[in-house]
Backbone bond lengths (Angstrom), bond angles and torsions (degrees), N, CA, C in turn:
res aa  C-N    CA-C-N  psi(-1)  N-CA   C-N-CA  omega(-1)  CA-C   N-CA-C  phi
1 X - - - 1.450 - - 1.528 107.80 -
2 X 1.752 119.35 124.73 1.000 86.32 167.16 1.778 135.48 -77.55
3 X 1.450 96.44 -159.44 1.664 108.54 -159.93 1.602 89.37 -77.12
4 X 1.265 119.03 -67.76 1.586 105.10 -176.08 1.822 128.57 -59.83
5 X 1.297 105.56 -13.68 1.737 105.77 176.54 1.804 83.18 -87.68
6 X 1.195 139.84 -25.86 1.155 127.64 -178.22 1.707 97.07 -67.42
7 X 1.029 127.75 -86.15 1.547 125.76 176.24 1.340 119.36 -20.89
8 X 1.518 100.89 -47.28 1.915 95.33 -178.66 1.420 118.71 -53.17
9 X 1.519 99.47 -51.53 1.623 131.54 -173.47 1.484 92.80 -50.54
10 X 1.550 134.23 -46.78 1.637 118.29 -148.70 2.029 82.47 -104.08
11 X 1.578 121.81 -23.57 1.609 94.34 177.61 1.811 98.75 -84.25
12 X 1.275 130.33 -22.28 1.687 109.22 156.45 1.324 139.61 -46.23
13 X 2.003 101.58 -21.52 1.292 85.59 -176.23 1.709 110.11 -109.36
14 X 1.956 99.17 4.80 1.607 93.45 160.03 1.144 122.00 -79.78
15 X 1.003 119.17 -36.89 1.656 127.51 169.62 1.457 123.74 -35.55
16 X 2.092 95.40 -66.40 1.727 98.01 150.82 1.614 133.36 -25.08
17 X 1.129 82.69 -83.48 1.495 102.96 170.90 1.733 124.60 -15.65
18 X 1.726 101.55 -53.52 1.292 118.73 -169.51 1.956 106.07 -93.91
19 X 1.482 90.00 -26.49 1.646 79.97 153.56 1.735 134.08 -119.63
20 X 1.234 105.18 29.92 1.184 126.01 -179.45 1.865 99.40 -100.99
21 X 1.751 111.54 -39.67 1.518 116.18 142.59 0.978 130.99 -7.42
22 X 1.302 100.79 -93.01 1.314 129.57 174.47 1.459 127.63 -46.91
23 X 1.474 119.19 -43.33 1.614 134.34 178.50 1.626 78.90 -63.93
24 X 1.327 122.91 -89.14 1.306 138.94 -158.64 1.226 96.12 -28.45
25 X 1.236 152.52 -84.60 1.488 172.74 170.27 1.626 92.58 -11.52
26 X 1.013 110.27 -90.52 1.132 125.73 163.53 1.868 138.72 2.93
27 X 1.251 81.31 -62.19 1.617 108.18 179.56 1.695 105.71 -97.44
28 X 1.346 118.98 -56.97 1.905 111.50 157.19 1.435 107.68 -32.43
29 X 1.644 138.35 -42.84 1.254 130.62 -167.05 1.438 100.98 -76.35
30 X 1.219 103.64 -51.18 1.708 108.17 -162.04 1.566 118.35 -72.19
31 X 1.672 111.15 -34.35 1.309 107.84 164.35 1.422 109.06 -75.31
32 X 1.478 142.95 -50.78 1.311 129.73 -171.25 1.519 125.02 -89.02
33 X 1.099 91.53 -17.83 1.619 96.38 169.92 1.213 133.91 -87.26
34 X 1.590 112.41 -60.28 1.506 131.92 174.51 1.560 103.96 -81.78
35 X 1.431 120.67 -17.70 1.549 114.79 169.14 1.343 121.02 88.88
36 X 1.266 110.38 15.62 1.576 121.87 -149.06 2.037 90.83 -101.17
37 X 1.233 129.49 139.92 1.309 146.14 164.53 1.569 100.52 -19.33
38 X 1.031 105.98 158.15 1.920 125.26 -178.40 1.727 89.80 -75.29
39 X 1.571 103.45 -42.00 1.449 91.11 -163.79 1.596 140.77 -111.16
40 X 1.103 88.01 4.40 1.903 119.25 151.36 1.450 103.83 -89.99
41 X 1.294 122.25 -37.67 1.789 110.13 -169.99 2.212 89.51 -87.39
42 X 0.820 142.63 -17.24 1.502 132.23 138.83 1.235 125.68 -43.27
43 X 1.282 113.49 -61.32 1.532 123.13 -175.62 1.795 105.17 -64.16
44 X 1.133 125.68 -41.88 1.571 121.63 164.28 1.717 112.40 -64.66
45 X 1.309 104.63 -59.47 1.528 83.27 -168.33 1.195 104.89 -62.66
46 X 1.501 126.33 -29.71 1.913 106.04 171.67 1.357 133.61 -51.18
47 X 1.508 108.08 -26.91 1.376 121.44 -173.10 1.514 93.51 -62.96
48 X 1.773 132.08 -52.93 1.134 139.81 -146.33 1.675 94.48 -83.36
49 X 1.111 122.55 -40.84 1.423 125.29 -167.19 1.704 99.47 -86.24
50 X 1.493 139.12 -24.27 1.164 156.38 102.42 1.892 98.76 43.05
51 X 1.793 88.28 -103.80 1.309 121.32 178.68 1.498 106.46 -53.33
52 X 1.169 125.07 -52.76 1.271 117.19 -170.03 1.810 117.66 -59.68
53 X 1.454 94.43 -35.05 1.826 98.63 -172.55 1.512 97.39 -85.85
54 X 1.309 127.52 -50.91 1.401 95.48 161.01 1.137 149.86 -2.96
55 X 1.533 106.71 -75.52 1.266 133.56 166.97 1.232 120.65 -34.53
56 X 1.371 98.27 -76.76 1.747 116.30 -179.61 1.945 104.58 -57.86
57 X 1.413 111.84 -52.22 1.405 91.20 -177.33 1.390 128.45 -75.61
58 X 1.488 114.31 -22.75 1.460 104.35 152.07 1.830 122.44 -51.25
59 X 1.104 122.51 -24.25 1.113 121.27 -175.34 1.682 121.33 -93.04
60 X 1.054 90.77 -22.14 1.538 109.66 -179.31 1.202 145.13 -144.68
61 X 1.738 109.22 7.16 1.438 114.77 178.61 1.518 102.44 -122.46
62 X 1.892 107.44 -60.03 1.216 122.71 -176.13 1.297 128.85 -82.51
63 X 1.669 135.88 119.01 1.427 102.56 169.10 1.503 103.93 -87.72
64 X 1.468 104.75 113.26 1.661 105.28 179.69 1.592 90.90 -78.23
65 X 1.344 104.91 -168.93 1.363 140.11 -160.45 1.782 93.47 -127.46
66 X 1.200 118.45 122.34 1.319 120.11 -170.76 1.248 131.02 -60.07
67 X 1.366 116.93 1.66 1.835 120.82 168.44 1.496 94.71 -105.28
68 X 1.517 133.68 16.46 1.344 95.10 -171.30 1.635 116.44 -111.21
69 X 1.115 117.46 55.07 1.550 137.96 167.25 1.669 93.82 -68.68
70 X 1.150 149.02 -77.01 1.161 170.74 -48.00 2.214 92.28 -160.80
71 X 1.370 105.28 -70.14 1.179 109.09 158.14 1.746 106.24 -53.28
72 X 1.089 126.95 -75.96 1.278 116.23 -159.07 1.638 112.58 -44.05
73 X 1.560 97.50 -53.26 1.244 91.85 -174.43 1.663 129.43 -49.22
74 X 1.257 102.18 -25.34 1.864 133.51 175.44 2.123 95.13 -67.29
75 X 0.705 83.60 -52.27 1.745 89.42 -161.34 1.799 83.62 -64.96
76 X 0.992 134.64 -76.33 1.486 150.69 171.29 1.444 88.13 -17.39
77 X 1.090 143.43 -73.92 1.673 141.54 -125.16 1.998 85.41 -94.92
78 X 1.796 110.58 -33.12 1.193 92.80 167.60 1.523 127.34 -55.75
79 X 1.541 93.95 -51.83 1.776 95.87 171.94 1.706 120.29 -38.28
80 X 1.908 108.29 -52.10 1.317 100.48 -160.87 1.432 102.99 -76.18
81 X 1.201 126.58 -13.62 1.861 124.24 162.44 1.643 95.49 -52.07
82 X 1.384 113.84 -76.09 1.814 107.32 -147.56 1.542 92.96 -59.96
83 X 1.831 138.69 -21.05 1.265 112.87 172.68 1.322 117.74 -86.99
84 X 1.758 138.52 15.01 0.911 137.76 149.94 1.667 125.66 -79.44
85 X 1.524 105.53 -12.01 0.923 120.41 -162.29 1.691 105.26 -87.96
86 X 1.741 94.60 -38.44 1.439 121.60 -159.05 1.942 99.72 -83.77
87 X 1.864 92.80 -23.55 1.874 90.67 -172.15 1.394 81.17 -84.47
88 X 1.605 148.68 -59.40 1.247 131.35 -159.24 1.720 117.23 -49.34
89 X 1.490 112.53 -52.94 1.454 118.76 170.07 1.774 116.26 -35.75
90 X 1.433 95.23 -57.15 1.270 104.16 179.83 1.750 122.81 -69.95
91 X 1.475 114.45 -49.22 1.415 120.36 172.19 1.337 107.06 -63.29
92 X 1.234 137.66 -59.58 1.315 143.03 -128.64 1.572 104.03 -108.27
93 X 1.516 119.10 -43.96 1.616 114.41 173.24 1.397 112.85 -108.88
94 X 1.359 118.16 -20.42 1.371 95.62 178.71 1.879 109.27 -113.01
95 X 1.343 116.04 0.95 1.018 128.06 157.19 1.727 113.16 74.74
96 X 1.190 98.71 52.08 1.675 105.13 170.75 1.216 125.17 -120.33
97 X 1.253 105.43 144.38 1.462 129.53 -168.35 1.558 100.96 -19.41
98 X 1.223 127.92 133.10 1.632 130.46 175.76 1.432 102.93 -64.28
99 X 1.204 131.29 -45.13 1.731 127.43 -175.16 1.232 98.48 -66.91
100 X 1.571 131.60 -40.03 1.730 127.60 -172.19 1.547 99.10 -66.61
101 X 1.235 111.20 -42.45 1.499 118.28 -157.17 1.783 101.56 -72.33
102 X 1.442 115.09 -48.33 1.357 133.70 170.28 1.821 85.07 -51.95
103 X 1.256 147.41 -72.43 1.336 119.46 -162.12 1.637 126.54 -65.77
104 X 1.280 107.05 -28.40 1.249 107.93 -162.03 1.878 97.14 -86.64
105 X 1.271 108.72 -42.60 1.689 103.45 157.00 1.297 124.04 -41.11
106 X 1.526 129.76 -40.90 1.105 138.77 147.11 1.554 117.90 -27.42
107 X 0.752 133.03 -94.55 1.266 158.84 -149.21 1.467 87.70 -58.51
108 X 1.407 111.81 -60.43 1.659 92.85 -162.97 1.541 108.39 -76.70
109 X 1.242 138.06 -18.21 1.755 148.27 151.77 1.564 112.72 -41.49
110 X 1.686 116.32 -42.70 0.989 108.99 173.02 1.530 124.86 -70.66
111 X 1.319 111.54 -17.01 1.331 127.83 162.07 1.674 111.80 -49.89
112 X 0.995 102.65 -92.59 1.323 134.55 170.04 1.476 110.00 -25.86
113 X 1.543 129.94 -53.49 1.183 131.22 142.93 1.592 136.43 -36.99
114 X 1.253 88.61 -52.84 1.951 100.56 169.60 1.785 111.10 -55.23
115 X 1.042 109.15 -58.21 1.733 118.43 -170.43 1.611 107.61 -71.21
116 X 1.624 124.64 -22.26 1.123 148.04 161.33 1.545 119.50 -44.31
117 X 1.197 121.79 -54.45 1.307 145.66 -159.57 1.023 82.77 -133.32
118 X 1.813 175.86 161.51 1.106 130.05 -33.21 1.799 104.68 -81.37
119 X 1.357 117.00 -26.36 1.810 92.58 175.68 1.396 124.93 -83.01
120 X 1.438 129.25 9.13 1.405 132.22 -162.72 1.619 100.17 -125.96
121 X 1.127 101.70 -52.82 1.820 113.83 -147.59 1.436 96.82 -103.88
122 X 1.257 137.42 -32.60 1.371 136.74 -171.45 1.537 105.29 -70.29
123 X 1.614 119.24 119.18 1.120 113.14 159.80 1.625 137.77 -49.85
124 X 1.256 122.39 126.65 1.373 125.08 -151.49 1.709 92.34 -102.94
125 X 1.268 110.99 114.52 1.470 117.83 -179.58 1.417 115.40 -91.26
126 X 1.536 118.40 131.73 1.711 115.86 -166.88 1.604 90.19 -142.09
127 X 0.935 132.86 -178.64 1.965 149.75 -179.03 1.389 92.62 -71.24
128 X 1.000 128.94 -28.45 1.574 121.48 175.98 1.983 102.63 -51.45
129 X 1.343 95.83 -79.97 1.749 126.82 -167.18 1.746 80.23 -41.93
130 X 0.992 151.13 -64.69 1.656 167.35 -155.63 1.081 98.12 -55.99
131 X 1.848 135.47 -42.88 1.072 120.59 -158.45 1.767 115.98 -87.65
């Protein structure tokens, strides 16, 4: 592997991490606290964890290409479908814990996200971009 997809790969998964936080945080408050559905209190804390990875991975994981807020956000809203898709499968037919179900939906989105944004959205540098 190289040395820089090695670097990208470990600041993607701080980034994750810090907004995978945040979603998590987020959605534990809103479903158990404020009382609000597994799947509106998902769809908010994504919005919030959303903005934040943006941010940070434009700054520190991805070199996007400067219109691509717009794609990401598109590629993103795919993710938060297949983890609505992935909490219903999981909550609703096979009947697991909403926080288990909220992780393991996770995990495979973060997939899906990662390969997302580095094969689509990541600016692809050639002797052209150099000159």
């Amino acid at each position: 592997m190289k040395k820089s997809l090695y670097k990208q790969i470990v600041a993607f998964l701080i980034v994750g991490i810090i907004a995978t936080a945040i979603d998590w945080i987020l959605y534990y408050i809103l479903c158990n606290i404020v009382l609000i559905s597994p799947y509106i209190s998902n769809i908010l804390s994504f919005i919030i964890a959303l903005i934040f990875n943006y941010i940070a991975s434009s700054k520190w994981v991805f070199n996007f290409k400067n219109k691509s807020f717009v794609p990401f956000v598109i590629y993103s809203i795919i993710g938060l479908l297949l983890t609505e898709a992935l909490l219903f499968i999981f909550i609703d037919l096979i009947n697991i814990d909403k926080m288990i179900s909220k992780i393991i939906a996770t995990i495979i989105t973060m997939i899906f996200n990662f390969l997302t944004r580095k094969v689509l959205l990541e600016k692809k540098h050639n002797k052209k971009d150099d000159l």
